[in-house]
C-alpha positions in Angstrom: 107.1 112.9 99.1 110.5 111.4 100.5 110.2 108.9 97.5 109.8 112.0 95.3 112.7 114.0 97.0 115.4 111.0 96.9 114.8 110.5 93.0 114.9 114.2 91.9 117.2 115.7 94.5 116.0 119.1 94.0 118.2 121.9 94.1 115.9 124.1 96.6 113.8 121.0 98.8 112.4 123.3 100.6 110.6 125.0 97.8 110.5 121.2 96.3 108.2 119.8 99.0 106.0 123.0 98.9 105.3 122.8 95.5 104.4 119.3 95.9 101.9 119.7 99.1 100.2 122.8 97.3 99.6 120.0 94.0 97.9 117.9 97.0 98.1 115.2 94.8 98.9 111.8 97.5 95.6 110.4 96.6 95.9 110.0 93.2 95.7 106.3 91.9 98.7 105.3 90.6 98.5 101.6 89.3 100.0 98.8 86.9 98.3 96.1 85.6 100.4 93.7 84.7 99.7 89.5 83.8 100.5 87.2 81.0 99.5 87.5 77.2 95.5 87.3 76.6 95.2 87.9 80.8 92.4 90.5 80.2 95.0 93.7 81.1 94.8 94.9 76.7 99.0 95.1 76.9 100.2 97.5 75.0 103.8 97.1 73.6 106.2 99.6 73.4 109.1 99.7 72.1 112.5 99.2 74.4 114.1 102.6 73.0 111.0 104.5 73.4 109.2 103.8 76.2 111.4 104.9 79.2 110.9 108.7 77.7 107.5 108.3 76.4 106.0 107.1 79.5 107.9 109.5 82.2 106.8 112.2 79.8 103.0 111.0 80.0 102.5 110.4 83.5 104.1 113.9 83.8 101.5 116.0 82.2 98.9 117.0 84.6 95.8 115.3 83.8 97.8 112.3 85.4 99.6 114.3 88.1 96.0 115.4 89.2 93.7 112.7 88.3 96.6 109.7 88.2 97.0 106.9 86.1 96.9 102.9 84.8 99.6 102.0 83.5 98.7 98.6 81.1 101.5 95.8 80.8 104.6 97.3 81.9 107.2 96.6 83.6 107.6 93.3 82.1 111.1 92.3 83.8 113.1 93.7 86.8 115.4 95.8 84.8 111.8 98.0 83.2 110.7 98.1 87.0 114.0 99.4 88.4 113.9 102.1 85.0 110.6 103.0 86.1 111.6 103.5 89.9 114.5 105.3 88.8 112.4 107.6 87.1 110.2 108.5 89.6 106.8 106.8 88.0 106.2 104.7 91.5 102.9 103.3 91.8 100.6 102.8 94.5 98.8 99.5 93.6 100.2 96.6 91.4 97.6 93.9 90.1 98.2 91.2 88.5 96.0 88.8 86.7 96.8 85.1 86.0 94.8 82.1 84.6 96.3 78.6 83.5 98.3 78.6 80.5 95.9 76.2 79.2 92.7 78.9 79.4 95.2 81.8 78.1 96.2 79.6 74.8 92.8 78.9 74.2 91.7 83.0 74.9 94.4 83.5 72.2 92.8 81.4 69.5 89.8 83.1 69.6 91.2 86.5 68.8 90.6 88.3 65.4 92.3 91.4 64.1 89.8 93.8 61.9 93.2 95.2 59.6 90.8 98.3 59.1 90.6 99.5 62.4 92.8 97.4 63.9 90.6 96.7 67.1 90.8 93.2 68.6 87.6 90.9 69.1 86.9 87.4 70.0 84.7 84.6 68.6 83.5 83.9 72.0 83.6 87.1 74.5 83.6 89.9 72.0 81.8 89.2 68.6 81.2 92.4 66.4 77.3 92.6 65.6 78.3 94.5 62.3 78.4 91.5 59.2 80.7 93.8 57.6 83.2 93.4 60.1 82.8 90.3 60.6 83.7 89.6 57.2 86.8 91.4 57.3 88.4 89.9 61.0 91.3 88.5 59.9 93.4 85.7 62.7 96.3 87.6 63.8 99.5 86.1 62.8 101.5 86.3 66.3 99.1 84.7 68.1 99.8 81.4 66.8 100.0 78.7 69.5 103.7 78.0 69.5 103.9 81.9 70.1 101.7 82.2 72.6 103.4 79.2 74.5 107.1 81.1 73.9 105.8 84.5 75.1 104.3 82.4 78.3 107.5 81.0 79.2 109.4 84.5 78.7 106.5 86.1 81.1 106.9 83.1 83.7 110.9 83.8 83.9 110.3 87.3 84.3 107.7 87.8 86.9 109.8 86.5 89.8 112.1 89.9 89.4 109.1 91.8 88.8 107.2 90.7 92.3 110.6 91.0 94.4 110.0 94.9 93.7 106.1 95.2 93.9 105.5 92.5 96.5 104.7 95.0 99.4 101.9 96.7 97.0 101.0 93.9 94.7 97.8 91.7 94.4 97.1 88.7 92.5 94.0 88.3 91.2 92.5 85.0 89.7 91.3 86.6 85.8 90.1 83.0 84.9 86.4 83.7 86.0 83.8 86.2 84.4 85.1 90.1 83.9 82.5 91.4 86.0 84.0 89.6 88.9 87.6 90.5 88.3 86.8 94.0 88.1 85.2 94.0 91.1 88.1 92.4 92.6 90.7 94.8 91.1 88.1 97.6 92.2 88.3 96.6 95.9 92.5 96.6 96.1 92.9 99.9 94.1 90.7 101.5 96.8 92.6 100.7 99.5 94.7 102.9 101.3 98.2 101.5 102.4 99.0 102.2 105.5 102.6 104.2 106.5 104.5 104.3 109.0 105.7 107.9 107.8 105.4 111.0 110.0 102.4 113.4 108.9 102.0 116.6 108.5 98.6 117.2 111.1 95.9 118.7 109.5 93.0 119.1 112.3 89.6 119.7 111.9 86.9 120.4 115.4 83.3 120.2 114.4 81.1 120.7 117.3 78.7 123.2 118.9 79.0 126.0 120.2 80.4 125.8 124.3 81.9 122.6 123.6 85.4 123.7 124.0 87.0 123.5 120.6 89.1 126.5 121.0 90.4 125.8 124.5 91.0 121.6 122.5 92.5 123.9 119.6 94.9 125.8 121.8 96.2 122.8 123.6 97.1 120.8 120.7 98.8 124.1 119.1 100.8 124.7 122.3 101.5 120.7 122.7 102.1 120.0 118.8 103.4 123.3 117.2 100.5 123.3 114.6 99.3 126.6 113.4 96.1 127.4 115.4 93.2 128.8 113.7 89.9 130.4 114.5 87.8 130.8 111.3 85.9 133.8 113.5 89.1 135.2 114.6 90.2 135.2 111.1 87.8 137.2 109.4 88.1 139.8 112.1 92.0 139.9 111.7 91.4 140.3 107.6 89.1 143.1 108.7 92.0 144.9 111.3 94.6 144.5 108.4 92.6 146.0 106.2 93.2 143.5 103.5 91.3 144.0 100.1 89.1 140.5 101.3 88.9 142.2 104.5 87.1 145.4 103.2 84.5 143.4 101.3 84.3 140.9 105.0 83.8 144.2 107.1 79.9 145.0 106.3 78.4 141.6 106.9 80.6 141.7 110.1 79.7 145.0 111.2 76.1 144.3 110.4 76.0 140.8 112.0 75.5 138.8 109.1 77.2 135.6 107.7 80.1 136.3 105.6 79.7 134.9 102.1 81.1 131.6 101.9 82.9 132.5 98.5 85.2 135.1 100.7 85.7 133.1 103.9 87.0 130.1 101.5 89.8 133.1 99.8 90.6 134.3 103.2 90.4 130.9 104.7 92.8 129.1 101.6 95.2 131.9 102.0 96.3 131.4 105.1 96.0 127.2 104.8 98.2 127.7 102.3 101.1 130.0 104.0 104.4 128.1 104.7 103.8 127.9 108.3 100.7 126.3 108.0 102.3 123.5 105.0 105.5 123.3 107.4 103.6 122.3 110.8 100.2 121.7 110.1 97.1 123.0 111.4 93.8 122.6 113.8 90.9 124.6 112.4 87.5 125.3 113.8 84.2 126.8 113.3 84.7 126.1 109.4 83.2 123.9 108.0 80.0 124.4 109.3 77.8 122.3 106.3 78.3 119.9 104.0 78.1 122.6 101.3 81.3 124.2 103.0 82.8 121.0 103.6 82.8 120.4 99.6 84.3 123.7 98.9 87.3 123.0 101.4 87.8 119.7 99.6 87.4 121.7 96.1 90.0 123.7 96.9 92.5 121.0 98.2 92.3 121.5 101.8 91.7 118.2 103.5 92.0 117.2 107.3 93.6 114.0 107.7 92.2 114.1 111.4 88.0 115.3 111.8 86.9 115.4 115.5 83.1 115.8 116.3 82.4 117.4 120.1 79.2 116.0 121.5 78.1 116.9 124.7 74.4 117.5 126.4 72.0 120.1 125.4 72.1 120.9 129.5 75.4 121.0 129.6 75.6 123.4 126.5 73.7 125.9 127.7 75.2 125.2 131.5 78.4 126.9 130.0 76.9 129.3 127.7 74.1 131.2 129.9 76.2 131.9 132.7 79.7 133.2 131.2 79.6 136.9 131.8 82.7 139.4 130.9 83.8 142.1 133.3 83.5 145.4 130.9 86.5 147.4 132.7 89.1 144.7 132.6 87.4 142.5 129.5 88.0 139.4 131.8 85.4 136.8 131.4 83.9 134.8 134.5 81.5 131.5 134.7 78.9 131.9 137.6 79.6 128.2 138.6 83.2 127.2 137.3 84.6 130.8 137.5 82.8 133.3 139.8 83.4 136.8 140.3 86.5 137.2 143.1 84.8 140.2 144.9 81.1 142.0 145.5 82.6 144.8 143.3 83.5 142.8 140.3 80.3 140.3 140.5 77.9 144.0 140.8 79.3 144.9 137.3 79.7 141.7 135.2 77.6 142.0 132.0 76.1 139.2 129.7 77.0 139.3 126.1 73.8 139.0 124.0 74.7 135.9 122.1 74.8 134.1 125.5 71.4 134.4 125.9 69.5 131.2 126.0 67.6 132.1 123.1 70.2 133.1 120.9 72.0 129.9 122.8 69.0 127.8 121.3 69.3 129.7 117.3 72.7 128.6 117.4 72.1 125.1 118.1 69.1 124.5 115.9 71.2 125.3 112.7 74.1 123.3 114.4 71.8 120.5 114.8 70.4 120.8 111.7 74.0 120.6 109.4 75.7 118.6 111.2 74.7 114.9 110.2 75.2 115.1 106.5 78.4 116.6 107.6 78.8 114.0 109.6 78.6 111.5 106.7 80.6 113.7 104.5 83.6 112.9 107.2 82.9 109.0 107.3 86.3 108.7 109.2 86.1 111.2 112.0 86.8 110.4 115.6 83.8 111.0 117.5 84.7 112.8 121.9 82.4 112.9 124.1 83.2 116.8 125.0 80.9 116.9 128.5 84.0 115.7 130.8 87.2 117.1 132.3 89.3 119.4 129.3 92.5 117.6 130.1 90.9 114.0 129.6 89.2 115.3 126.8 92.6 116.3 125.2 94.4 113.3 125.8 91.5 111.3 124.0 92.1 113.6 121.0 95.9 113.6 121.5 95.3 109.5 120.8 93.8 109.8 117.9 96.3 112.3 116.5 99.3 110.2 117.5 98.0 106.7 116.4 98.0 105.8 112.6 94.8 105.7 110.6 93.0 102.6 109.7 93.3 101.4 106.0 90.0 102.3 104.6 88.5 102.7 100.3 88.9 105.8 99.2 85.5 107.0 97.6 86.3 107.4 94.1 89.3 107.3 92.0 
C-alpha cells in the first residue's frame, strides 16, 4: 500500500488507503515471466508506443485487480521496468527462464507458423495431429538462425538492467529440462509469500472453548495495542439495543435462545469489520468463526486474520471455571467459588448460578466445540496454538509474541 500511495499521490490518502484495504486485494499474484527468445514464456511483442498505456489500462480492470495477473515477456530492458514501476504495475514474483543459446537456436528451428490461424507449433514438442494443418505450417521467416542469434545478444545486454530492479523478487529457473518440471518449479516460487519488514495492520482471531479466557486475552491486547475489540455475542445484542433493521430480524432467535442465522451475523459482523476504526487499528475478534463453514464465509467476504490463535486447555479445567462462577443478582457482580469467593456470608447466601453454567449445558457446549473445531483447525493451517490452562498474564505475553514477531514465509493455497 505505501508502494501504491508514493506512485499515485492521491489527493485524499486517507480515503486512498481505505479504498484499497476494502479491495483486500495484497494476495493477488502479480508476476512477470520474462527469458530469452524460444525460453518457453510464449513473448508477446508489443509495440514501444503502445504498450505503456495498453498494459496499465489491463492490469487495471478488475478481473486483474481481484484475481491478479502474468504478465508474459515484458520488461525487456531497464528503461520498460522503470516505465512499468513508474506506473504502478509492480509485481510480486519475477521468473525468469534460461537455457544455452545452443538449445534455444535449435527450439527456434523447429517452429512452424500455420498463416491461417496463426498459432505456433513445433516439429518436435508440439506437432498438430490434423494432416490439414500440417500441410499448411509454413517456417516463420524471423526465426532464421542469424536472427535468433542477434535477438540473443540484444536479450543478453539487456538483462543485467533488468535484474538490478527485480533482484530482490526474482528467480531463475533452468527451462532447459521437460515443461512439466519447470512448471512445477515456477509453481513453487509464485506461491511464496515474501516476507516484509512493514508494519501491519492486526487482524486477530481467538478460537477456543468456552472458559478459556478469550475475552479477558481480547481485552488485554485491545487495551495494550489499540485494536478494536469485538465480541461476536456482544455484537448481536448491541444490533438488537440499537434497534438496527439487522437487529430487528437478530432479536427473535436471541430472545428465544436460538442460533442467529449465519447469513445475518456475517452482515452485522462485516459491517462493523469494515468501519474506519476497525481498517485504521485493526481488530481481535472472538466467538466467530465457530466452523469451517463460517470460517469460509469470513474469507468470502474479505475478512481475513493475519494472526489465528487456538486456546487449549483441560476438560477439568474447563468446567473448573465454568461450574463454579456465580453472579450476585443485586449488584450483577460475578464471583468464582475458588479464584473469587463471595467477600461476606450475606453476599455468598444470595449468589445465583446462571443456567448455562451448568455442567450439562457446560458439556453441550463443548461437544459441538469439540466437534468443529479440527477442520477449523486445518482451515487456519498457520495459527499459533496457547496452551490457555496457566496464569492470564503469561498467557498474554505468549500471544503478545506472536503478534509482534513477523510471520514465516509460507505457499499460499491457490492463486
Amino acid at each position: 500500500m505505501l508502494e501504491e500511495l508514493l506512485i499515485h499521490k492521491p489527493d485524499d490518502p486517507i480515503q486512498y488507503m481505505i479504498n484499497h484495504l476494502k479491495q483486500n486485494n495484497d494476495d493477488a499474484p502479480r508476476i512477470c515471466v520474462l527469458g530469452p527468445p524460444a525460453s518457453g514464456k510464449t513473448t508477446v511483442k508489443i509495440p514501444n508506443a503502445l504498450w505503456a498505456n495498453l498494459i496499465q489500462e489491463r492490469l487495471s480492470n478488475v478481473d486483474c485487480i481481484k484475481q491478479g495477473w502474468i504478465l508474459e515477456g515484458f520488461p525487456e530492458n531497464q528503461e520498460q521496468a522503470w516505465m512499468l514501476q513508474s506506473s504502478g504495475i509492480i509485481p510480486r514474483h519475477v521468473v525468469v527462464l534460461y537455457a544455452p543459446d545452443t538449445v534455444l537456436i535449435e527450439r527456434n528451428s523447429g517452429k512452424r507458423l500455420d498463416p491461417f490461424t496463426e498459432e505456433v507449433y513445433h516439429t518436435t514438442f508440439n506437432w498438430p495431429s490434423d494432416l490439414l494443418v500440417q500441410q499448411r505450417l509454413v517456417e516463420p521467416e524471423d526465426l532464421s538462425e542469424q536472427e535468433i542469434s542477434k535477438k540473443l545478444l540484444e536479450y543478453h545486454r539487456n538483462f543485467p538492467g533488468v535484474f538490478q530492479i527485480y533482484q530482490k523478487i526474482l528467480k531463475s529457473i533452468n527451462a532447459d529440462q521437460p515443461s512439466v518440471d519447470v512448471l512445477s518449479q515456477v509453481l513453487t516460487y509464485v506461491q511464496t509469500r515474501h516476507r516484509s519488514a512493514a508494519p501491519f495492520t492486526p487482524r486477530i482471531l481467538f478460537c477456543g472453548p468456552p472458559g478459556s479466557g478469550k475475552s479477558l486475552q481480547a481485552a488485554l491486547i485491545a487495551q495494550k495495542y489499540g485494536v478494536v475489540n469485538i465480541c461476536c455475542g456482544q455484537l448481536l445484542k448491541e444490533a438488537v439495543a440499537d434497534k438496527t433493521k439487522l437487529g430487528e430480524l437478530v432479536k427473535p432467535y436471541i430472545d428465544s435462545g436460538y442460533p442467529v442465522p449465519d447469513n445475518l451475523v456475517m452482515k452485522i459482523l462485516a459491517e462493523r469489520l469494515n468501519a474506519l476504526d476497525c481498517v485504521t487499528n485493526g481488530w481481535v475478534l472472538y466467538g466467530f468463526p465457530r466452523d469451517v463453514e463460517q470460517g469460509e464465509q469470513l474469507q468470502k467476504s474479505h475478512i481475513i486474520p493475519n494472526r489465528v490463535f487456538f486456546f487449549n486447555l483441560p476438560y477439568e479445567s474447563i468446567m473448573e471455571r465454568l461450574s463454579q462462577r456465580r453472579i450476585d443478582p443485586v449488584t450483577g457482580e460475578r464471583y468464582h467459588t475458588t479464584f473469587r469467593p463471595a467477600p461476606t456470608p450475606e453476599i455468598q447466601v444470595r449468589l445465583r448460578q446462571h443456567p448455562r453454567d451448568k455442567e450439562e449445558n457446560i458439556e453441550k457446549q463443548l461437544e459441538t466445540y469439540y466437534r468443529n473445531v479440527k477442520e477449523l483447525e486445518d482451515f487456519y493451517e498457520g495459527a499459533f496454538y496457547v496452551n490457555a490452562d496457566q496464569d492470564p498474564h503469561v498467557v498474554f505475553e505468549c500471544i503478545e509474541s506472536c503478534i509482534i514477531k513477523p510471520l514465516p514465509c509460507k505457499k499460499l493455497k491457490s492463486l
